[in-house]
PAMAR-584371 format. One line per field, with one value per residue (C-alpha): residue number from 1; residue in three letters; z, y, x; chain. Coordinates in Angstrom, 1 decimal, always signed. Layout:
! PAMAR-584371
num = [NUM_...]
residuo = [ALA_...]
z = [Z_...]
y = [Y_...]
x = [X_...]
cadena = [A_...]
//
This chain:
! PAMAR-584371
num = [1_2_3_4_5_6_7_8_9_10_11_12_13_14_15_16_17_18_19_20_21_22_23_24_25_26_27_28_29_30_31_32_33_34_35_36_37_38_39_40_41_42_43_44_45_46_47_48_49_50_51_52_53_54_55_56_57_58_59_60_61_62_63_64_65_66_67_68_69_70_71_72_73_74_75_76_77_78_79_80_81_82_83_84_85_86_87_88_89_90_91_92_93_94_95_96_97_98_99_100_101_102_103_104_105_106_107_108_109_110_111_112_113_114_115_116_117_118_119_120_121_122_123_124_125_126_127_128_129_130_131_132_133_134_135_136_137_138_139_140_141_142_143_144_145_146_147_148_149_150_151_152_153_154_155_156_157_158_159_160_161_162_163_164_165_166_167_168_169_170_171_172_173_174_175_176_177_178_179_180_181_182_183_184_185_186_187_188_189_190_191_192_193_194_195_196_197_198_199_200_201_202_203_204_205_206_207_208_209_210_211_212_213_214_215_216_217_218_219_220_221_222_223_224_225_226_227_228_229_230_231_232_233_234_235_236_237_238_239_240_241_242_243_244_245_246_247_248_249_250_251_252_253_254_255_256_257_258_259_260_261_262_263_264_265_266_267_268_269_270_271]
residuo = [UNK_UNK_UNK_UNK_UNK_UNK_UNK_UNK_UNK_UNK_UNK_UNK_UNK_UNK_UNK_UNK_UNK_UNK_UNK_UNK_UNK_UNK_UNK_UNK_UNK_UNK_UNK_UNK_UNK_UNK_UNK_UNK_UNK_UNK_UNK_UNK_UNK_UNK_UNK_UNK_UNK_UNK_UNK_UNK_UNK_UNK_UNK_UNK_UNK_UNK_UNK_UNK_UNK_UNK_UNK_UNK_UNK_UNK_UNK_UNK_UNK_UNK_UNK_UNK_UNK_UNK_UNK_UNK_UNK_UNK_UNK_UNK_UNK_UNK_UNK_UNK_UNK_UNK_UNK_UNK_UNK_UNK_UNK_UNK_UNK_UNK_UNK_UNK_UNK_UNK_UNK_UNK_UNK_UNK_UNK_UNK_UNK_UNK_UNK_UNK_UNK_UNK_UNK_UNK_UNK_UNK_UNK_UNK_UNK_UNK_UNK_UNK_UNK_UNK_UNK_UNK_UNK_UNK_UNK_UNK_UNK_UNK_UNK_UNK_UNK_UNK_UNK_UNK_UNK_UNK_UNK_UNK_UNK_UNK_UNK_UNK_UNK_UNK_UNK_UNK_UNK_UNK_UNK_UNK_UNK_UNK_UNK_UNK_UNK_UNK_UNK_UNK_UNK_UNK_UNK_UNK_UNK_UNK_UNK_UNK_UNK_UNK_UNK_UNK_UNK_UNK_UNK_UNK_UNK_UNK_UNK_UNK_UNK_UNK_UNK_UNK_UNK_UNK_UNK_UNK_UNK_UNK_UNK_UNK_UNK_UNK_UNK_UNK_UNK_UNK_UNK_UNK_UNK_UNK_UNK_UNK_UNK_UNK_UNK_UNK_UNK_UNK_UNK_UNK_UNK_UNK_UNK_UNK_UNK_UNK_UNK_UNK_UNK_UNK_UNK_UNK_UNK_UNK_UNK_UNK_UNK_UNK_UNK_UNK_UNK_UNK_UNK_UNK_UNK_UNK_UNK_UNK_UNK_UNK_UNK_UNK_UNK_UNK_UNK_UNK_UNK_UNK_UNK_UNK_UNK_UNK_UNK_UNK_UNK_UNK_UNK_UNK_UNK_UNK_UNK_UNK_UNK_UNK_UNK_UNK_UNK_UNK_UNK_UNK_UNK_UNK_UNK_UNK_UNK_UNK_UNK]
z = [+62.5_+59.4_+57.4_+53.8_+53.2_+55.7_+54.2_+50.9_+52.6_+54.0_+51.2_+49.0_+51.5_+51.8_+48.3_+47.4_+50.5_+48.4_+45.2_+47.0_+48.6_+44.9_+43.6_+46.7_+46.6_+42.4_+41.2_+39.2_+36.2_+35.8_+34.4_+33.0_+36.1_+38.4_+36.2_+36.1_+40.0_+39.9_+37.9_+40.7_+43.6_+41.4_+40.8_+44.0_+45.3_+43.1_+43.8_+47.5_+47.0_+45.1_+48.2_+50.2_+47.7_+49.4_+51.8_+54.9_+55.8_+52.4_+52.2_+49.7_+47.5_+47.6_+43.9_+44.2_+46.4_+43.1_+40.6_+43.3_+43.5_+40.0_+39.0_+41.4_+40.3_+37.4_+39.1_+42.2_+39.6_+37.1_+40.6_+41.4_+37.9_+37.9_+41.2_+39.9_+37.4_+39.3_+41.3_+38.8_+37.5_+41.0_+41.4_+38.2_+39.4_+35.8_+37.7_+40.2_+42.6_+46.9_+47.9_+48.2_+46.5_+49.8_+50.7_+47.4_+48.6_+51.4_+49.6_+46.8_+49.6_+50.5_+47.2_+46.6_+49.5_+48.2_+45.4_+46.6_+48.6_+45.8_+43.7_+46.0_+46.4_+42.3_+42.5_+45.5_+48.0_+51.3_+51.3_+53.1_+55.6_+55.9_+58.5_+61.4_+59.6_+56.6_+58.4_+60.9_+57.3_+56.0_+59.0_+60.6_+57.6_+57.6_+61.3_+60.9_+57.7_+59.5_+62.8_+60.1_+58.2_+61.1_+62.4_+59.0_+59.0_+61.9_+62.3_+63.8_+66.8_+68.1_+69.6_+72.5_+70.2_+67.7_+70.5_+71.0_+67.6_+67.7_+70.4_+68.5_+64.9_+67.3_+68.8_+64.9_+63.6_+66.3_+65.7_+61.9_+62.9_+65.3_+62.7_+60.2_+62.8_+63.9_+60.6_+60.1_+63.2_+61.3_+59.1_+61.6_+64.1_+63.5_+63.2_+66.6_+69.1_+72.6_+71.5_+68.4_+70.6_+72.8_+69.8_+68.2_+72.1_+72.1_+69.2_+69.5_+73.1_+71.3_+68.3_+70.7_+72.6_+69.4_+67.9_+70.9_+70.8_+66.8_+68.5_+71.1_+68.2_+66.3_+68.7_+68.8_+65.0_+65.0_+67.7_+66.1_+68.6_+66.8_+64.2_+61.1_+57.2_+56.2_+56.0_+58.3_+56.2_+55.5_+59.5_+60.3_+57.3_+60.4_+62.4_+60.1_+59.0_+62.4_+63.5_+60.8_+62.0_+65.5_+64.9_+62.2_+65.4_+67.7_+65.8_+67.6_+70.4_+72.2_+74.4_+71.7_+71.2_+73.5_+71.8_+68.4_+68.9_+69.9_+67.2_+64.5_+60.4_+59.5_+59.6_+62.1_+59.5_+55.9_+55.1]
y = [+290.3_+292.6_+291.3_+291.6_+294.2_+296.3_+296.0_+297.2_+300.2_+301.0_+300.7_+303.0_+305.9_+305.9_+306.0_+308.2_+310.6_+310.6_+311.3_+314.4_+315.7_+314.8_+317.3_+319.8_+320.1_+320.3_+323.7_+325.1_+325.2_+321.3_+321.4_+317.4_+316.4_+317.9_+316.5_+313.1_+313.8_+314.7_+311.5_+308.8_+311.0_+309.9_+306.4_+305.5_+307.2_+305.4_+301.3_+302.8_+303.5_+299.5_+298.0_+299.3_+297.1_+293.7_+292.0_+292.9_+289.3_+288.1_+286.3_+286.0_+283.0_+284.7_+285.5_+289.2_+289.5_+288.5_+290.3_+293.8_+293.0_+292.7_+295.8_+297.5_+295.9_+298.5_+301.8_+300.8_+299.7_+302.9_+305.5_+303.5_+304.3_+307.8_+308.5_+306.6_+309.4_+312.0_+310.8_+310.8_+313.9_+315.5_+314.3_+316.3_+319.4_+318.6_+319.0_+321.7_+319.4_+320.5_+317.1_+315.5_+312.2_+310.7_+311.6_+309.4_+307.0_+306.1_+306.3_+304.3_+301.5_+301.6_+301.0_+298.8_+295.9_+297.0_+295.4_+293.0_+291.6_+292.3_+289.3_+287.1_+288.0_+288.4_+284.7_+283.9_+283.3_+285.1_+287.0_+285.4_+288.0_+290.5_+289.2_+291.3_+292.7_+293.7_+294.9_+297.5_+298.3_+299.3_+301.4_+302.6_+304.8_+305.9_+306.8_+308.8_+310.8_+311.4_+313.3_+315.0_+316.5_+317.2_+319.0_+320.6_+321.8_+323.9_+327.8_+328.7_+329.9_+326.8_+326.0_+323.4_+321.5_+321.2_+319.9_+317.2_+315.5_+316.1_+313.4_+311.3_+311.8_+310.4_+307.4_+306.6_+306.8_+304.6_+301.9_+302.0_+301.4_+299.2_+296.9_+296.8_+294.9_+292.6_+291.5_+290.9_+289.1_+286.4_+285.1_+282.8_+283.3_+282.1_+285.1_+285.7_+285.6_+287.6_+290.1_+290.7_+290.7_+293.1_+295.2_+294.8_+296.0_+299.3_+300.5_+299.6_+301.7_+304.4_+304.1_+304.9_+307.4_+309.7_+309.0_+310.3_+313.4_+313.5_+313.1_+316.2_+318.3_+317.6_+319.4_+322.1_+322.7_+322.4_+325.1_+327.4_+326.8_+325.8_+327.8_+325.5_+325.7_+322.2_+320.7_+318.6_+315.3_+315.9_+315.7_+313.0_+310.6_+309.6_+307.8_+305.2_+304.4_+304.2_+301.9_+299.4_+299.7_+298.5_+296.0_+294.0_+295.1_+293.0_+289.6_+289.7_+291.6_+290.3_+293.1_+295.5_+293.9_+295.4_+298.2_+297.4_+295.8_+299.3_+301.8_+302.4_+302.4_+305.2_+308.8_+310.7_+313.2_+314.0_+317.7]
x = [+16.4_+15.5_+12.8_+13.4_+10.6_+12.3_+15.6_+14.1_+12.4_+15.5_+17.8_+15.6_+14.9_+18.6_+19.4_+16.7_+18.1_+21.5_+19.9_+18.5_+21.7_+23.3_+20.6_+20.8_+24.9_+25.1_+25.4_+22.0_+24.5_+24.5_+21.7_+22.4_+23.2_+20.2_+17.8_+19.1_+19.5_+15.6_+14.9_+16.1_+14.3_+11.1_+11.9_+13.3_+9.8_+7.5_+9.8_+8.9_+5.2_+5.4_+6.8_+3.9_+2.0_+3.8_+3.3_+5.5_+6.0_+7.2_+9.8_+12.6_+11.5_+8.0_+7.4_+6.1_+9.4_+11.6_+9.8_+10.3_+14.0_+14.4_+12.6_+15.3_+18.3_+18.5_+17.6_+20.1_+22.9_+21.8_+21.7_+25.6_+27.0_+25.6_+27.2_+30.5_+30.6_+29.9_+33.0_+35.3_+34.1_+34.5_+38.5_+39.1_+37.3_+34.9_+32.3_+30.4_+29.1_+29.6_+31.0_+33.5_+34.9_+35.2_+32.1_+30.6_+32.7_+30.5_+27.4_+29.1_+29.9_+26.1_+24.7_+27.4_+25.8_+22.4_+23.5_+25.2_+21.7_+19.7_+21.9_+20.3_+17.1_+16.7_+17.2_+15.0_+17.5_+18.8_+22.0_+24.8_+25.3_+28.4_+31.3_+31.5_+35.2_+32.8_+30.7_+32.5_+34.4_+31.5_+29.5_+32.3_+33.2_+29.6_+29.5_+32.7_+31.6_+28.6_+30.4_+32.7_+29.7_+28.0_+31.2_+31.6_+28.1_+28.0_+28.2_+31.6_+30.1_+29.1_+32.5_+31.9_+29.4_+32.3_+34.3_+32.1_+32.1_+35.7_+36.0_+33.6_+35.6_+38.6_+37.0_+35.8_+39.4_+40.8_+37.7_+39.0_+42.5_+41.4_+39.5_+41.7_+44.4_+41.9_+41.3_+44.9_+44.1_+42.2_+44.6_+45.3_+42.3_+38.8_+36.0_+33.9_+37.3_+37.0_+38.7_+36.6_+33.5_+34.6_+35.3_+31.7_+30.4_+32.6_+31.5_+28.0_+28.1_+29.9_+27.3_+24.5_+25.9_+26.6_+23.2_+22.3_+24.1_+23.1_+19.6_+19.5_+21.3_+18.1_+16.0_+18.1_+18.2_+14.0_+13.6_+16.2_+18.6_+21.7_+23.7_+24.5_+23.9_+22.0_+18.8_+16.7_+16.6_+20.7_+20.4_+18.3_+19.7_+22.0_+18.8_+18.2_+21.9_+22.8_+19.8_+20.4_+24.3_+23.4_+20.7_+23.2_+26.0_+23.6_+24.0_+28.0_+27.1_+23.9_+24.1_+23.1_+20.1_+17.2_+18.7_+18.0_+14.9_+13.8_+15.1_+13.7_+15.0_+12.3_+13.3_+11.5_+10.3_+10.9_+11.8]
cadena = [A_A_A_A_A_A_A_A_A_A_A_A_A_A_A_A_A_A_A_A_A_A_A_A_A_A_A_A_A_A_A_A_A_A_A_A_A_A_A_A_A_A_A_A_A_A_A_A_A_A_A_A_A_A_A_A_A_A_A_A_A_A_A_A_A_A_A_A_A_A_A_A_A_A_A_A_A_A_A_A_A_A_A_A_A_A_A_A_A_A_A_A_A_A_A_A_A_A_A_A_A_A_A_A_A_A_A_A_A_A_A_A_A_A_A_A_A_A_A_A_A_A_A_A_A_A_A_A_A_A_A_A_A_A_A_A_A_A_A_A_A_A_A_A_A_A_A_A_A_A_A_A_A_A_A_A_A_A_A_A_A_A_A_A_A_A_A_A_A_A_A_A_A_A_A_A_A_A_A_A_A_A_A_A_A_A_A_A_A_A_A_A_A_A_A_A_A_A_A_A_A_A_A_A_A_A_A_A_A_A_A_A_A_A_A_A_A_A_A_A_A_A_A_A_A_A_A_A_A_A_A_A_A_A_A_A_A_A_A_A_A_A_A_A_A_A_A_A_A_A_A_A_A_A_A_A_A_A_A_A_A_A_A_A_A_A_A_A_A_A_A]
//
């Protein structure tokens, strides 16, 4: 279970981690753009520096926890139009930015359920949470840009590492195939069948096993031992994602969750 103080602190180091790469992957030349890229780095860091103000047992009817959640709402919904733009911009080649439109898709989808929990707790209430269907939707998109970029960012020499996400970019494609049949599945079949279960298991196994992988990889990039051309916190963005993945995993696989009671949904440095 995810406390809502956690939740927040996770939601805003991961949107203030896209409004870096946003900065780190524009062009000096848009200049508009940097700086507005500059402005949600600050204000996602200062809403983080008011949450350590709260309580971390507050709950969502809590009135300091409304009155946080509504001073979010604008700079999550302001940081999700901005990146909209940047989107569109980037589909018409308006725009020098070094990612993709896919890529904002994911982050797009991520500060899209930010949003989505913040209606609730705006109002004092808890989210309904996301059906397992929604849910692998969501993360499973993540976990499969992240092994592409990963792939993408290495040095060419690293051959047999690039082998090994390939494998992983392959089990992530089938899982997304695999997902969108079993929600076919339930238009006649109620959520939570064996089938389904089984499913949430493999991919929380898999999950683990490439953050994991993601993991050693670390190590080698901080002792100089692995050619590439990124950034540690474009690297270890994965930890958190991935931990948040499993532990809302290990509500439909029960399996997963001496795992996810262990990890944790801070990054293990910030550089």
């Amino acid at each position: 279970m995810i406390s809502i103080w956690e939740e927040h602190f996770f939601w805003l180091e991961i949107l203030q981690d896209h409004a870096y790469f946003v900065r780190d992957y524009l062009s000096p030349s848009e200049l508009e753009h940097v700086h507005v890229a500059q402005q949600y780095i600050h204000l996602f860091g200062n809403l983080l520096a008011m949450l350590n103000e709260i309580n971390i047992t507050t709950k969502s009817t809590d009135k300091a926890s409304i009155q946080f959640s509504e001073r979010v709402w604008p700079v999550a919904k302001g940081y999700f139009e901005f990146e909209g733009k940047l989107q569109a911009l980037r589909i018409e080649n308006k725009v020098n930015l070094n990612l993709s439109p896919t890529y904002l898709n994911g982050t797009l989808a991520e500060n899209q359920e930010y949003l989505r929990l913040l209606s609730y707790w705006v109002k004092g209430k808890d989210p309904a949470p996301l059906p397992l269907v929604d849910l692998m939707d969501l993360w499973l998109e993540d976990q499969l840009g992240h092994v592409l970029l990963f792939e993408n960012i290495l040095d060419p020499i690293e051959i047999s590492t690039m082998r090994q996400t390939e494998e992983y970019i392959s089990k992530y494609q089938m899982f997304i195939v695999q997902n969108r049949h079993l929600r076919g599945y339930l238009r006649f079949k109620e959520p939570g069948f064996a089938r389904q279960k089984q499913f949430a298991h493999e991919v929380g196994l898999t999950t683990i096993e490439m953050n994991q992988f993601i993991y050693e990889m670390v190590i080698k990039y901080k002792e100089n031992r692995i050619l590439n051309k990124t950034n540690l916190r474009f690297l270890e963005h994965h930890f958190p994602e991935t931990c948040y993945f499993i532990k809302k995993l290990s509500d439909y696989a029960p399996e997963l969750q001496e795992t996810a009671s262990k990890c944790p949904l801070k990054k293990p440095s910030y550089t």
